[in-house]
Residue frames relative to the residue before (quaternion, step in Angstrom):
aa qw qx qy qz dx dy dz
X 1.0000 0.0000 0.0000 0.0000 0.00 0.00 0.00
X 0.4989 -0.5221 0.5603 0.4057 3.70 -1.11 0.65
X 0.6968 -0.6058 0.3804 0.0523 2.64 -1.51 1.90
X 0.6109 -0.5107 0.4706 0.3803 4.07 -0.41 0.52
X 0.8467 0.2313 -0.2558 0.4052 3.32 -0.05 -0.99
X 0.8055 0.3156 -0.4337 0.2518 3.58 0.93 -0.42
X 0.5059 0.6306 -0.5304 0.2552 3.35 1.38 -0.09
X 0.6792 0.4809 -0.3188 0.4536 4.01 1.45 -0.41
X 0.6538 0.5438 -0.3080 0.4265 3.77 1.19 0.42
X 0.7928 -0.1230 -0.1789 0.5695 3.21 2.09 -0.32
X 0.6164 -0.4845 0.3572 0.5077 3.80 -0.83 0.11
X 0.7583 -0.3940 0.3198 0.4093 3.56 -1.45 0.66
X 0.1089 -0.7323 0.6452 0.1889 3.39 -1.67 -0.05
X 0.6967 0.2347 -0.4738 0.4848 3.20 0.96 0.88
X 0.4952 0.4678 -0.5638 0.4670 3.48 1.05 0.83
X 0.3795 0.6079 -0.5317 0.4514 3.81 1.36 0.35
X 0.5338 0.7752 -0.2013 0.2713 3.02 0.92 -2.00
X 0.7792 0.2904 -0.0156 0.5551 3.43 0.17 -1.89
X 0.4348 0.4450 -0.4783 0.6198 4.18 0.93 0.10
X 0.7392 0.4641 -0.3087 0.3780 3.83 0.19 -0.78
X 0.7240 0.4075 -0.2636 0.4901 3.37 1.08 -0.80
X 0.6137 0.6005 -0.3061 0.4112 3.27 1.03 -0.62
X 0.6626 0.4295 -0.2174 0.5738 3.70 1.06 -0.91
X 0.4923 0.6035 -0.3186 0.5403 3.66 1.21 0.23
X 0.6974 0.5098 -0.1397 0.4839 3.47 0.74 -1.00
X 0.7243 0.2966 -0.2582 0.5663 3.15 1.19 -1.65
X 0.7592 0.3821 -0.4231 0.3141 3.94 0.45 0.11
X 0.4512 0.7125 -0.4474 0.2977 3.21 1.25 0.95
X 0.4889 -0.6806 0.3293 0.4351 3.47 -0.63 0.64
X 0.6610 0.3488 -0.4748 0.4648 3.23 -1.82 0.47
X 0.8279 -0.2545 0.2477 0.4342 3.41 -1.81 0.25
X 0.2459 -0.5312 0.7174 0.3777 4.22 -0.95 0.08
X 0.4537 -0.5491 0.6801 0.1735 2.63 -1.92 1.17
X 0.7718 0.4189 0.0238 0.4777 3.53 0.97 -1.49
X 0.0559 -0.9580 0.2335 0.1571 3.36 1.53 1.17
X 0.1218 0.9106 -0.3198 0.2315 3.31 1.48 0.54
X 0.2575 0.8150 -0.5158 0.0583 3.80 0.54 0.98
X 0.6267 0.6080 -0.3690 0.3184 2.93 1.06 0.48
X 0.2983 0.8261 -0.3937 0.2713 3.35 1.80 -0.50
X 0.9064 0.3564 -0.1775 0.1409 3.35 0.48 -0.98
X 0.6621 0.5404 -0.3492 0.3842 2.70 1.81 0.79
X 0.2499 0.7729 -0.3229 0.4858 2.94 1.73 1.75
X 0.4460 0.7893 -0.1690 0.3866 3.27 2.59 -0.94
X 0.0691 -0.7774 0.5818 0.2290 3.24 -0.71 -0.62
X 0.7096 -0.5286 0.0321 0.4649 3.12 -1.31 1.81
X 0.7443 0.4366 -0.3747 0.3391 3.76 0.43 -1.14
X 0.6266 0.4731 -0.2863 0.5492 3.85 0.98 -0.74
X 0.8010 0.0943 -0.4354 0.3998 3.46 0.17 0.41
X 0.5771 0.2899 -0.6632 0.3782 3.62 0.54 0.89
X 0.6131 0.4144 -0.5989 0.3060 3.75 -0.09 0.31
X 0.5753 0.4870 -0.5391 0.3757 3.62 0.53 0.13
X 0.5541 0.7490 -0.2647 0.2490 3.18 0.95 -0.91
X 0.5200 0.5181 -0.1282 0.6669 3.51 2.03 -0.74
X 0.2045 -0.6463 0.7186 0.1552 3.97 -0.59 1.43
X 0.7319 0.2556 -0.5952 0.2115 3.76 -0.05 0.44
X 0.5917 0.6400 -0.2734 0.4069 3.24 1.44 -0.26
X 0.6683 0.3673 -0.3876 0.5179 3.41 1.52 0.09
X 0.6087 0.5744 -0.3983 0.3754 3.57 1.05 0.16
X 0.5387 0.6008 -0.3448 0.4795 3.33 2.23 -0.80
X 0.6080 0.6552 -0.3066 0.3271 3.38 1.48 -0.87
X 0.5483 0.6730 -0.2049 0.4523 3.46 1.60 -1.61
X 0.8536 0.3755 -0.0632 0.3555 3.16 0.33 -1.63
X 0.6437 0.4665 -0.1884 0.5766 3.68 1.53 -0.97
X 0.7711 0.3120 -0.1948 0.5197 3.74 -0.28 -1.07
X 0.6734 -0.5298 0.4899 0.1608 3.97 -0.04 1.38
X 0.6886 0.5457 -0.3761 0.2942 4.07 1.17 0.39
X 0.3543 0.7477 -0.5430 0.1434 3.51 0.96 0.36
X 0.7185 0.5780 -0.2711 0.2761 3.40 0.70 -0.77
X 0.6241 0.4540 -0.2628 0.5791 3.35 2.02 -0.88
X 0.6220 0.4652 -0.4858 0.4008 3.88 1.20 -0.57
X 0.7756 0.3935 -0.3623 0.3350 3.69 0.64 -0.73
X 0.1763 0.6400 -0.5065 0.5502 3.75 1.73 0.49
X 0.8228 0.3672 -0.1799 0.3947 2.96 -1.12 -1.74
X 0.8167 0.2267 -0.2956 0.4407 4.00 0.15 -0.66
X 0.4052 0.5702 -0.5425 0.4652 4.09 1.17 0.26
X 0.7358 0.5367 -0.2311 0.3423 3.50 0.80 -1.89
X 0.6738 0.2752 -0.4207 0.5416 3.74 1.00 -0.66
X 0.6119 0.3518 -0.5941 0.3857 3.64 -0.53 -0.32
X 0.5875 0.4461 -0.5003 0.4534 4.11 0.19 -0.68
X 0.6391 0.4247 -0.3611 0.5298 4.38 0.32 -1.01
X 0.5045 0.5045 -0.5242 0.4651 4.20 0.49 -0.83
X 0.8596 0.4423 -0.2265 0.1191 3.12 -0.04 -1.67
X 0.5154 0.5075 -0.2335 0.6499 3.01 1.89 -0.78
X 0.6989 0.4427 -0.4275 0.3644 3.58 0.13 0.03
X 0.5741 0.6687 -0.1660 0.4424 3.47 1.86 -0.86
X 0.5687 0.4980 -0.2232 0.6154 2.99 1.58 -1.83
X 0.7510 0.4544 -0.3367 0.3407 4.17 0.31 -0.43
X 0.4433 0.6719 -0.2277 0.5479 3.41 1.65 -0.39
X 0.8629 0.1865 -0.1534 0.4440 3.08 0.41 -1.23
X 0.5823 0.3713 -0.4773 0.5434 3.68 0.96 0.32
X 0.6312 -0.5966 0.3097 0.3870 4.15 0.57 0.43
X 0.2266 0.7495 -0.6205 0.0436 3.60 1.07 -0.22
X 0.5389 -0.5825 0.5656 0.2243 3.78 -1.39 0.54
X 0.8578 -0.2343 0.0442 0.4554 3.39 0.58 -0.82
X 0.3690 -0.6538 0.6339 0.1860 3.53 -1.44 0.48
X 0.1717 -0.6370 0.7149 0.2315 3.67 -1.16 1.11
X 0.0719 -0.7055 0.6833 0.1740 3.67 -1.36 -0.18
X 0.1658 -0.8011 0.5727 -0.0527 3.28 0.09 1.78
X 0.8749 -0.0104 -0.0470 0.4818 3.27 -0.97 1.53
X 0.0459 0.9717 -0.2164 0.0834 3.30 1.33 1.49
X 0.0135 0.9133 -0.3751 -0.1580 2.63 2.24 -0.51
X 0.8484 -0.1836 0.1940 0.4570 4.05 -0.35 -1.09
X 0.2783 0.8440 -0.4316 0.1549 3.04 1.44 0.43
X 0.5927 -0.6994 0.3900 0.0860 3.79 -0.26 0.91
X 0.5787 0.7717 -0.1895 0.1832 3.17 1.35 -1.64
X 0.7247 0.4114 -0.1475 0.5327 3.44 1.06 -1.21
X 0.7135 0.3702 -0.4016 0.4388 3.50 0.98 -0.01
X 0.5734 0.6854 -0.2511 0.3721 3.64 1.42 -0.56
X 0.7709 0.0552 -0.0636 0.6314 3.12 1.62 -0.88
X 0.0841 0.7640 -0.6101 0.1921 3.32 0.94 1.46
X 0.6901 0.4050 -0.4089 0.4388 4.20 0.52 -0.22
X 0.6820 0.5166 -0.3163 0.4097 3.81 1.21 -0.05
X 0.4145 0.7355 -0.3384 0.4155 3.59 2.00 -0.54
X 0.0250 0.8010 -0.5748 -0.1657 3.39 0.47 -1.04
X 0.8313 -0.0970 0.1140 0.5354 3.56 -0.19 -1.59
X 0.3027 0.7950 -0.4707 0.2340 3.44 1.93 0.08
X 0.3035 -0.7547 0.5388 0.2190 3.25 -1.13 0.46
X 0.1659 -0.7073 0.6610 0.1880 4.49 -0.29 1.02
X 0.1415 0.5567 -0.8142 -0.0846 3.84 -0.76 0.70
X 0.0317 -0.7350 0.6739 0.0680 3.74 -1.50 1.10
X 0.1739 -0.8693 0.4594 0.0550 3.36 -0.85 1.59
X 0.2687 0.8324 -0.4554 0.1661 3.63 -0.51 0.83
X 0.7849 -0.2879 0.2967 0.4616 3.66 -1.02 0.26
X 0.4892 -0.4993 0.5577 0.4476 3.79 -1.10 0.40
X 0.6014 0.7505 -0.2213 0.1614 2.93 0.38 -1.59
X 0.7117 0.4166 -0.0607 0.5623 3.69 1.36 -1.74
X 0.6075 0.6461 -0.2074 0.4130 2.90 1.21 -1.85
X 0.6646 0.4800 -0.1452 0.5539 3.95 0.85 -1.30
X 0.4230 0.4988 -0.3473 0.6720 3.90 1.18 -0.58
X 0.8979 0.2586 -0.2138 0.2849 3.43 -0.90 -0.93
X 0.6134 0.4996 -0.3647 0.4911 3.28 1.29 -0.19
X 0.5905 0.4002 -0.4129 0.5663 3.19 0.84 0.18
X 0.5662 0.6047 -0.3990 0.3931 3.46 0.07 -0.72
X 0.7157 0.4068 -0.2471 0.5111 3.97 0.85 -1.48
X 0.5233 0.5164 -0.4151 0.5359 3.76 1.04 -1.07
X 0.8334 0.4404 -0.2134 0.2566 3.63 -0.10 -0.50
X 0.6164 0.4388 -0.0985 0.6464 2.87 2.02 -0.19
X 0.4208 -0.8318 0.2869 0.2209 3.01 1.73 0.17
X 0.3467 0.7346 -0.4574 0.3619 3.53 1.57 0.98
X 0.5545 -0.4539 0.6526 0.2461 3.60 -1.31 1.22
X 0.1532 0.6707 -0.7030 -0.1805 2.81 -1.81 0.28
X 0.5303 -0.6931 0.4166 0.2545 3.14 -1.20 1.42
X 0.7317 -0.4263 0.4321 0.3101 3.44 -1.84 1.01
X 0.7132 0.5697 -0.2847 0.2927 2.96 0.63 -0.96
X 0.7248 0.4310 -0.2699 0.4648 3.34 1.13 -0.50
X 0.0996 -0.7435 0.6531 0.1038 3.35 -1.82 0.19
X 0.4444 -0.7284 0.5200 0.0388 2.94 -1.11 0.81
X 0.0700 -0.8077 0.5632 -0.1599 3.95 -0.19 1.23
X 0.1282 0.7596 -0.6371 -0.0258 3.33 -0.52 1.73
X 0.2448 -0.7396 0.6252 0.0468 3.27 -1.07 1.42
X 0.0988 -0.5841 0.7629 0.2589 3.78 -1.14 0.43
X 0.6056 -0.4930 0.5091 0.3619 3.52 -1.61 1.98
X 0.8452 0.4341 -0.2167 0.2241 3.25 -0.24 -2.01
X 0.7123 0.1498 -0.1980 0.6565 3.90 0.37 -0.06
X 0.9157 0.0231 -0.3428 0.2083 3.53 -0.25 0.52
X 0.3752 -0.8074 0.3232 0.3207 3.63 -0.81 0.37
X 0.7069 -0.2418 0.3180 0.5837 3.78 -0.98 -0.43
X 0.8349 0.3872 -0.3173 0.2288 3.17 -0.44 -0.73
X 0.7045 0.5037 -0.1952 0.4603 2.98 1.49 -0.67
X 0.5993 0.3138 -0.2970 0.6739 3.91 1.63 0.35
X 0.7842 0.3933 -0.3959 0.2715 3.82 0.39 -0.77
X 0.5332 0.6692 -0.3020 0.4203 3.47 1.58 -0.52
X 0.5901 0.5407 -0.2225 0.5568 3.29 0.80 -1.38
X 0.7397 0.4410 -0.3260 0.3900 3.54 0.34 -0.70
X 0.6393 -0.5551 0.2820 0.4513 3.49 1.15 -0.34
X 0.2753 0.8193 -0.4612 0.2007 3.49 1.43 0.20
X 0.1266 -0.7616 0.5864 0.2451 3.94 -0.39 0.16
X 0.3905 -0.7361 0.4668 0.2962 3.67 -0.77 0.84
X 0.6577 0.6031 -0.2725 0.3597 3.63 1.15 -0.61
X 0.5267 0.4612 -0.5014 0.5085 3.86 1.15 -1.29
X 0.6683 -0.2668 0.6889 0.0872 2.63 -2.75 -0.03
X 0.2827 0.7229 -0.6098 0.1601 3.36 0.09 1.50
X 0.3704 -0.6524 0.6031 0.2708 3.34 -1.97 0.08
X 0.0930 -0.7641 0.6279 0.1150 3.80 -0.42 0.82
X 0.1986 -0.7842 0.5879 0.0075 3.13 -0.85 1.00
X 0.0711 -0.8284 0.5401 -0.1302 3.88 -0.61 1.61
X 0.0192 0.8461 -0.5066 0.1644 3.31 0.81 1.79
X 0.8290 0.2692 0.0818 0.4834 3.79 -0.40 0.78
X 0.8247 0.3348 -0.2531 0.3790 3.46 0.97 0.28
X 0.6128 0.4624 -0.4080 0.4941 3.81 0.64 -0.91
X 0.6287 0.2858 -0.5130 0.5098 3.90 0.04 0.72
X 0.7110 0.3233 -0.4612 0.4210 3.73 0.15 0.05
X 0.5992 0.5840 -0.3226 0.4426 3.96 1.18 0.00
X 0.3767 -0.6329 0.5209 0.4314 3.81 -1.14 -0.09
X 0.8157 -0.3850 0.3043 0.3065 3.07 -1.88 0.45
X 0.4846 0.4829 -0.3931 0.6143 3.82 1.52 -0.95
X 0.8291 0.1655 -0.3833 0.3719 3.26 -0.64 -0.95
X 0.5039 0.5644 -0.5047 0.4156 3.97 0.05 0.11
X 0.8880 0.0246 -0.2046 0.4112 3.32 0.91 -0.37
X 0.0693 0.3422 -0.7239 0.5951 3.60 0.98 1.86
X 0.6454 0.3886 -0.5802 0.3096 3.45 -1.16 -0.68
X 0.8587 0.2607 -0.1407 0.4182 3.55 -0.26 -1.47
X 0.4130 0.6232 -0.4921 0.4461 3.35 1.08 -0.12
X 0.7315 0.3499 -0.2493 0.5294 3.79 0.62 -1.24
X 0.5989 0.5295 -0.4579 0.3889 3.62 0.16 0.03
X 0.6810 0.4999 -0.2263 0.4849 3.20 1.36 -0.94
X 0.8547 0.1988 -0.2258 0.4231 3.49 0.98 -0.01
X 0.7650 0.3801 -0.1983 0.4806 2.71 1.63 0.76
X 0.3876 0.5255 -0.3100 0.6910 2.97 1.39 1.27
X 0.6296 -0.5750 0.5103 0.1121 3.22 -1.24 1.87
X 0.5701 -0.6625 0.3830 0.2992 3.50 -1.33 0.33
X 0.5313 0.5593 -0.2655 0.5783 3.38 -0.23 0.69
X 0.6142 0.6478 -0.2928 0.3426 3.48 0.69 -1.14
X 0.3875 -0.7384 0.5519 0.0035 3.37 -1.44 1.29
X 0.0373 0.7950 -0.5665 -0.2135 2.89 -1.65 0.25
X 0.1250 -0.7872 0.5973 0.0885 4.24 0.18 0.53
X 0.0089 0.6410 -0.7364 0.2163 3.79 -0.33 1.53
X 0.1845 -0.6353 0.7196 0.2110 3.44 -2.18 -0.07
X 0.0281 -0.7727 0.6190 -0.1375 3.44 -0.93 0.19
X 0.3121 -0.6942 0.6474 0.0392 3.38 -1.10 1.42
X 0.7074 -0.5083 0.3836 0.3068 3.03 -2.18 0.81
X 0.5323 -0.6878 0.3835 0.3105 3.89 -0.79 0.47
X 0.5860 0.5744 -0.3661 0.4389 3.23 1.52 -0.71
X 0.6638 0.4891 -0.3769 0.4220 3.82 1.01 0.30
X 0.5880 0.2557 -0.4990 0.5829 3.87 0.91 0.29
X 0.6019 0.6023 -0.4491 0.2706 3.35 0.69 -0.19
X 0.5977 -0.6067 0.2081 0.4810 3.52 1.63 -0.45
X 0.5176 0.6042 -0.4467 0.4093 3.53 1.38 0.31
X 0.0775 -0.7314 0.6772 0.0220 4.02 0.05 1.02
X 0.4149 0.6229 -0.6408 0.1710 4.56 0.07 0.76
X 0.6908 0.4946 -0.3860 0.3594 3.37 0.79 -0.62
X 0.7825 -0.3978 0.1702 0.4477 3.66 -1.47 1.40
X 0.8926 0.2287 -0.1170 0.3705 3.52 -1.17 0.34
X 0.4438 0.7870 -0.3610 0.2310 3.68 1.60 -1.56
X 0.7971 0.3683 -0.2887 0.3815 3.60 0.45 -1.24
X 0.5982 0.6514 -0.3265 0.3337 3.31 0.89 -0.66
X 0.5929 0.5635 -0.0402 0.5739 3.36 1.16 -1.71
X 0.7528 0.2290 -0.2969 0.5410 3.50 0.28 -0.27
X 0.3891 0.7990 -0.2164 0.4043 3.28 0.75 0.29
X 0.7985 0.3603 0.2150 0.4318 2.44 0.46 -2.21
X 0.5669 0.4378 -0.2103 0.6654 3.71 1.47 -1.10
X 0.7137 0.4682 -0.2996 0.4262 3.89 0.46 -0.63
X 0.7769 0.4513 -0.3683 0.2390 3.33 1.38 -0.32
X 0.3296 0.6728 -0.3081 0.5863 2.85 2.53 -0.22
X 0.4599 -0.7002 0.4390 0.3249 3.73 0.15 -0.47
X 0.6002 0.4879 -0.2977 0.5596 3.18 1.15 0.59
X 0.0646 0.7926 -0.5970 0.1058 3.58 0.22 1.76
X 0.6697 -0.3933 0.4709 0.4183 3.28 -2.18 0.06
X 0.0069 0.6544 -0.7561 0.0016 3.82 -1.11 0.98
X 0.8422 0.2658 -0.1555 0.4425 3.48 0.07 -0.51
X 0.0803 0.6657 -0.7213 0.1737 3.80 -1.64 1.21
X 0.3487 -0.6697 0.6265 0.1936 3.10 -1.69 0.86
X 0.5625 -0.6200 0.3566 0.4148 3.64 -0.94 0.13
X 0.5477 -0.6411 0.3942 0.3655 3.63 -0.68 0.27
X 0.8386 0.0450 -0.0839 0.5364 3.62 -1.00 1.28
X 0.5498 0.4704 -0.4688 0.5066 3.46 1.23 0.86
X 0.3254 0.7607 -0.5204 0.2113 4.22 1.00 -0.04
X 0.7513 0.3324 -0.3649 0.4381 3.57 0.53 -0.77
X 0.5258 0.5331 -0.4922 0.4439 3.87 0.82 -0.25
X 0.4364 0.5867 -0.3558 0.5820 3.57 1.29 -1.50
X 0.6702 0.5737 -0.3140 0.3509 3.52 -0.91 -1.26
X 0.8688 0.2311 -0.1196 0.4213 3.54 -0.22 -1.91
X 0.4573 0.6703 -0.4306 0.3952 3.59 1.28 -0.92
X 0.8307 0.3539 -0.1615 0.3982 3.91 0.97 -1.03
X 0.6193 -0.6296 0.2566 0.3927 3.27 1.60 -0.13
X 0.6599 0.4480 -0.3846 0.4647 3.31 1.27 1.04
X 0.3666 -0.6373 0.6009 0.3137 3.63 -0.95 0.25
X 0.6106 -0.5257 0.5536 0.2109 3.35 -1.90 1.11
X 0.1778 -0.7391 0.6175 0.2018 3.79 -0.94 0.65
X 0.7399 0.0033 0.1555 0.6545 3.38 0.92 -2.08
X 0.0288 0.6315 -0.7677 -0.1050 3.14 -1.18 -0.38
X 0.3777 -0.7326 0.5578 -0.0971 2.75 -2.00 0.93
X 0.1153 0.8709 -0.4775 -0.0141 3.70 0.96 0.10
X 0.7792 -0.4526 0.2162 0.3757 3.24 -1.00 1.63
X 0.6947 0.4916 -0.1827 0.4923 4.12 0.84 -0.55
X 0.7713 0.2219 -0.2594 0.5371 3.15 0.73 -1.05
X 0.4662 0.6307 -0.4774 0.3963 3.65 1.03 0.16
X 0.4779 0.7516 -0.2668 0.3681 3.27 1.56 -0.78
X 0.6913 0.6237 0.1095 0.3481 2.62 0.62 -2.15
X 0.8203 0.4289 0.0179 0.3780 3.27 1.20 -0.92
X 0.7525 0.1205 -0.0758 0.6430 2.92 1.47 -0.86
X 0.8995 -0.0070 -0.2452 0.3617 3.39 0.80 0.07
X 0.6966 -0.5209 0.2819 0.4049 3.60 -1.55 0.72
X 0.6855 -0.4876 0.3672 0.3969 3.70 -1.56 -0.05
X 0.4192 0.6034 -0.5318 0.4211 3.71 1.16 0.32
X 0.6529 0.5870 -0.3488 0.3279 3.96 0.46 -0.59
X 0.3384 -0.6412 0.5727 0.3827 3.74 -0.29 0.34
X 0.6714 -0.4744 0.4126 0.3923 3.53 -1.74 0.41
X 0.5867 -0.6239 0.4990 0.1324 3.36 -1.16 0.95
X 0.8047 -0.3780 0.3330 0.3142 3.69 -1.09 -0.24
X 0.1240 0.8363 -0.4757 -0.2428 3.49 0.52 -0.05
X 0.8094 0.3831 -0.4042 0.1863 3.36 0.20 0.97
X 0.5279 0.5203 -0.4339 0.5122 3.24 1.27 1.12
X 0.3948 -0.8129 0.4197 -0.0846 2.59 -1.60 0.85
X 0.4637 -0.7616 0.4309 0.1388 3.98 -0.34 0.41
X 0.4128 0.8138 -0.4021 0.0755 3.28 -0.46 0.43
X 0.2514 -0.7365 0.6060 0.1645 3.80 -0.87 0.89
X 0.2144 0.8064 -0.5468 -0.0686 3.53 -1.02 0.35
X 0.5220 -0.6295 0.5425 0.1921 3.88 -0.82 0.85
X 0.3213 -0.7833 0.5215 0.1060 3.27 -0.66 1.75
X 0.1934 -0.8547 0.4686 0.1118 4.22 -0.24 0.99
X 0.0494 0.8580 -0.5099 -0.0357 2.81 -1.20 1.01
């Protein structure tokens, strides 16, 4: 796991990462799959004029070993859009964004939020990054949100999201994009442990998560060796995986019911056309309904 001191000294690099892949997607031609026009003012001056060049983002696609994480990363936000859309329009009260790094969401659909509450939780560290980043880009930010810096290692949920104004009773959607594989098994479950008691009926959760047999040391499945690699050289490897075709035991063992799931194919399948190279083949999607 990324080391205490540096995850509180600077903002992620692979929530940079996925801000890069995303603003890739949206400057590809034809409709965005990955409607994300805001990604790119998360970049930095030299990364967003080379994207800015369709031959330089195809040299990027095709040379630098990323098709499989760009067509990941843009399957995974339209799937989170939708679930954030689908929560909007049935009235949910609030959305958590656990480990929010650059997530976009609350300003993209700031006219659809109405009375929604955005409570985004993350390191000072990112959290202080991105505010600048919008100020400079000249993005509002709606009332509606808050903003919840939490250091992982010495404190827990309850003890920043409450205080902040969370309500345990509304109907919320927490959204967990990008993390429970860079965390340990304990803290994967405190996490869902608090959702489960603290979260209105009705309430959601839409997380991803990869197969276990990759921190565990099996790199066969599409993309696996590369990616683990790669996260490990930044200092922020895979530690954590659920077993395959065991999520809904996983799921109920903690007190939620399975809605959808997505495996790494039918994510495929779903959100995007046959122009995309093959995706990851070991991560996974999933929405589940917190019971009570």
């Amino acid at each position: 796991m990324m080391s205490e001191a540096r995850i509180h000294s600077q903002s992620s690099l692979t929530a940079k990462i996925v801000c890069y892949m995303r603003a890739l997607s949206y400057l590809e031609a034809g409709p965005p799959v990955a409607n994300d026009h805001l990604a790119e003012l998360f970049l930095s001056p030299k990364a967003r004029k080379r994207i800015q060049s369709a031959e330089e983002r195809q040299d990027i696609l095709v040379n630098e070993s990323l098709p499989a994480n760009y067509s990941y990363i843009t399957a995974r936000t339209r799937h989170l859009d939708q679930c954030v859309q689908q929560a909007l329009q049935e009235d949910f009260e609030q959305i958590v964004i656990l480990g929010a790094g650059f997530d976009s969401r609350a300003y993209r659909f700031a006219d659809e939020l109405g009375k929604t509450q955005v409570f985004e939780v993350d390191a000072p560290t990112t959290q202080e990054a991105k505010l600048k980043y919008l100020d400079l880009g000249g993005i509002d930010i709606p009332e509606t949100v808050t903003y919840v810096p939490v250091n992982f290692n010495q404190q827990t949920l309850a003890e920043t999201l409450l205080p902040a104004g969370l309500r345990a009773d509304a109907k919320t959607l927490f959204l967990w994009e990008g993390v429970t594989y860079y965390i340990s098994a304990e803290a994967v479950d405190q996490t869902l442990k608090f959702v489960q008691e603290h979260a209105g009926p009705g309430s959601r959760i839409a997380f991803d998560w990869l197969y276990a047999r990759l921190p565990a040391g099996d790199t066969s499945d599409h993309g696996a060796a590369m990616a683990s690699m790669a996260v490990a050289a930044i200092g922020e490897p895979f530690v954590f995986g659920i077993q395959e075709g065991s999520i809904d035991s996983f799921l109920q063992e903690r007190g939620f019911q399975l809605l959808a799931n997505y495996p790494p194919h039918v994510l495929q399948d779903t959100y995007l056309d046959d122009t995309f190279p093959q995706m990851y083949g070991f991560m996974v999607n999933t929405v589940a309904e917190v019971l009570r």
